[in-house]
C-alpha positions as CSV (number, residue, x, y, z in Angstrom):
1,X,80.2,126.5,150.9
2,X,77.2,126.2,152.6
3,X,73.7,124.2,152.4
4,X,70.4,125.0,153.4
5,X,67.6,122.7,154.5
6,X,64.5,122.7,152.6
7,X,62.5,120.3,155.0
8,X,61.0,119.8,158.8
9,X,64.1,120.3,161.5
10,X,64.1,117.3,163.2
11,X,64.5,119.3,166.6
12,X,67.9,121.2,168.2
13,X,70.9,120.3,169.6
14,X,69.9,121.5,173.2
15,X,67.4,122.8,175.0
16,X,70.0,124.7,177.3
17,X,72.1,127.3,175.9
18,X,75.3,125.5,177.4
19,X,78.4,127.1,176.0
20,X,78.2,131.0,177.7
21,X,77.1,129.6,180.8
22,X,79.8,126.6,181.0
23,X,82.3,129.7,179.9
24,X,81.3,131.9,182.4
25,X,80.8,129.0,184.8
26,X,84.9,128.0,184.1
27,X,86.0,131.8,184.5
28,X,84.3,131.9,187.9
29,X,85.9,128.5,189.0
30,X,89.0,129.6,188.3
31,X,89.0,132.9,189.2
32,X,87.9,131.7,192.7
33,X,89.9,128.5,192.9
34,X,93.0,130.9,192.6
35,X,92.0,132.9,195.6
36,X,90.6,130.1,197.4
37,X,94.2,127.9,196.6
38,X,96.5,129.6,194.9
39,X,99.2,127.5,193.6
40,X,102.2,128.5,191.7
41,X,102.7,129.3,188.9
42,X,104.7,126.7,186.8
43,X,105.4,128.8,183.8
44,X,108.3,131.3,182.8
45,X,107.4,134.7,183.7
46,X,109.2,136.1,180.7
47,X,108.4,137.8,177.1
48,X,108.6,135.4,174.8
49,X,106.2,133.4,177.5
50,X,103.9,136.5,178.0
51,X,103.7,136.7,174.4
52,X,102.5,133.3,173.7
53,X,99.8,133.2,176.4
54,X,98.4,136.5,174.7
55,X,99.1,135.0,171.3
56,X,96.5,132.6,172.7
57,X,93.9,135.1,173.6
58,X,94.0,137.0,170.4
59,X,93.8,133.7,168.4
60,X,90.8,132.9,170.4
61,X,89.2,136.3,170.1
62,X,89.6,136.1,166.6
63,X,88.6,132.5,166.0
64,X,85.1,133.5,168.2
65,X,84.6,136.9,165.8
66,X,85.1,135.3,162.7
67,X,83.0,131.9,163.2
68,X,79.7,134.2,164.4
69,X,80.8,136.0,161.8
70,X,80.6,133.3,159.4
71,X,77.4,132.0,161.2
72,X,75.7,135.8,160.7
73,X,76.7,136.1,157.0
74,X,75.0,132.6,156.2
75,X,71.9,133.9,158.3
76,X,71.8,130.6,160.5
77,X,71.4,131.1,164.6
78,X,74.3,132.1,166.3
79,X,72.6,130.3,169.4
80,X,73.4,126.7,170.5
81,X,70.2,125.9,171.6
82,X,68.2,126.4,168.6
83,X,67.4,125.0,165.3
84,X,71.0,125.3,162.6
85,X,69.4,126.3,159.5
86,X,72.8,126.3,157.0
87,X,75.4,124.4,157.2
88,X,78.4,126.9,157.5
89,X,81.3,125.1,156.2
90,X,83.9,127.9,155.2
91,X,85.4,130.8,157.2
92,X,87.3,129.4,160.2
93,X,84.5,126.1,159.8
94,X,86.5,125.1,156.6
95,X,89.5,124.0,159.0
96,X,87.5,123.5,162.6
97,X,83.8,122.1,163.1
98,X,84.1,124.3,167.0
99,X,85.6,127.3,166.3
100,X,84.0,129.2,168.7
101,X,84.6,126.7,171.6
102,X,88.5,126.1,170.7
103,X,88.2,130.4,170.7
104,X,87.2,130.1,174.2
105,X,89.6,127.7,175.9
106,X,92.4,129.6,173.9
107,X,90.9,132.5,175.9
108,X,90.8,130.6,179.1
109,X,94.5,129.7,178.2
110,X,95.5,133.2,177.7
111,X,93.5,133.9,181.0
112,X,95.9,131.7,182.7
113,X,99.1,133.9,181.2
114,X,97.5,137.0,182.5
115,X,96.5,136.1,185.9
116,X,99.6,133.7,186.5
117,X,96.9,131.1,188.1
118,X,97.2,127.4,186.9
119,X,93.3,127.7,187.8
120,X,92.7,128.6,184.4
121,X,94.6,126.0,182.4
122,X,92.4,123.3,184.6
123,X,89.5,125.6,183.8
124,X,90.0,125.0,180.0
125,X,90.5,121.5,180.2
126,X,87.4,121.0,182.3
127,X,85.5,123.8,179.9
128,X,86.8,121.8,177.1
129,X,85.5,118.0,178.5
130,X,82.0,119.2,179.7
131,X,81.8,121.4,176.1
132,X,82.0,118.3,174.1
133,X,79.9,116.1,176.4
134,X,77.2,118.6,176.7
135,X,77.2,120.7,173.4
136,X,79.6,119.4,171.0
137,X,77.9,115.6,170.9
138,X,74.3,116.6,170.9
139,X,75.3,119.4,168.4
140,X,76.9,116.5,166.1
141,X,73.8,114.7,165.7
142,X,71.6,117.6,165.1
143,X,73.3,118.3,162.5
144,X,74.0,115.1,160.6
145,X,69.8,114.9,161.5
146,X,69.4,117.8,159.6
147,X,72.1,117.5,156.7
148,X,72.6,114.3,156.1
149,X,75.4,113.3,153.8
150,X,76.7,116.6,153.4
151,X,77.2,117.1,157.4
152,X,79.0,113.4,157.4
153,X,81.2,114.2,154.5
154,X,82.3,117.8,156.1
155,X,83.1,115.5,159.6
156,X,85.3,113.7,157.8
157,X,87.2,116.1,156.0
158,X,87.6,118.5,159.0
159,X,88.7,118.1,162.9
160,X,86.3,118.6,165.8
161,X,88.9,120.5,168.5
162,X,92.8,120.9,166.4
């Protein structure tokens, strides 16, 4: 299910493309937070461990693919800092408003499994907090500015995060 607007955008969420440079951003601080102070890892360093933290990175790759897929295929941007012309309500959007950012700290998750650094876990947290406070907010009230009801009844009826 999706809507279109048929009248004057009443701006974007951002100005600042926030998400691919906060991801980036958390994959560098972690990345040199583990070589600056490594700290051990607390995990289980066996299979059915190893295959969970990958588990994580294939559901995030997947949950990333399929909501700029669903994005694409409704023709709206795929970029958070400009004007949402549909709102994309089905695909992996039918059952979470962020997709794409859960995708990514499932990622960083998985980043933690592969590199045995703790660095990463704290990394998706942090990515997670400054996400929502920077993007996810301002991204909320774009889009109940430009949908109205409809964006307010689809809040309701699904979860922000899990």
């Amino acid at each position: 299910m999706t809507k279109t607007t048929t009248h004057v955008s009443p701006g974007r969420a951002n100005t600042f493309p926030w998400p691919p440079v906060l991801f980036v951003a958390a994959i560098a601080a972690a990345l040199a937070m583990s070589r600056l102070l490594p700290l051990p890892w607390p995990g289980l360093d066996d299979a059915p461990a190893h295959g969970i933290g990958l588990g994580f990175g294939v559901v995030g790759l997947v949950l990333i693919v399929l909501g700029f897929k669903a994005l694409i295929d409704h023709r709206t941007t795929v970029l958070p800092d400009k004007v949402a012309t549909t709102l994309v309500t089905s695909g992996p959007y039918r059952r979470f408003r962020n997709p794409i950012y859960l995708g990514e700290v499932l990622l960083l998750f998985a980043g933690a499994e592969i590199t045995k650094s703790i660095w990463f876990v704290a990394a998706g947290l942090g990515f997670g907090v400054l996400i929502t406070v920077l993007q996810i907010i301002p991204e909320e009230r774009h889009l109940e500015a430009q949908f109205g009801d409809a964006y307010l009844d689809y809040k309701v009826r699904t979860r922000r995060w899990i």
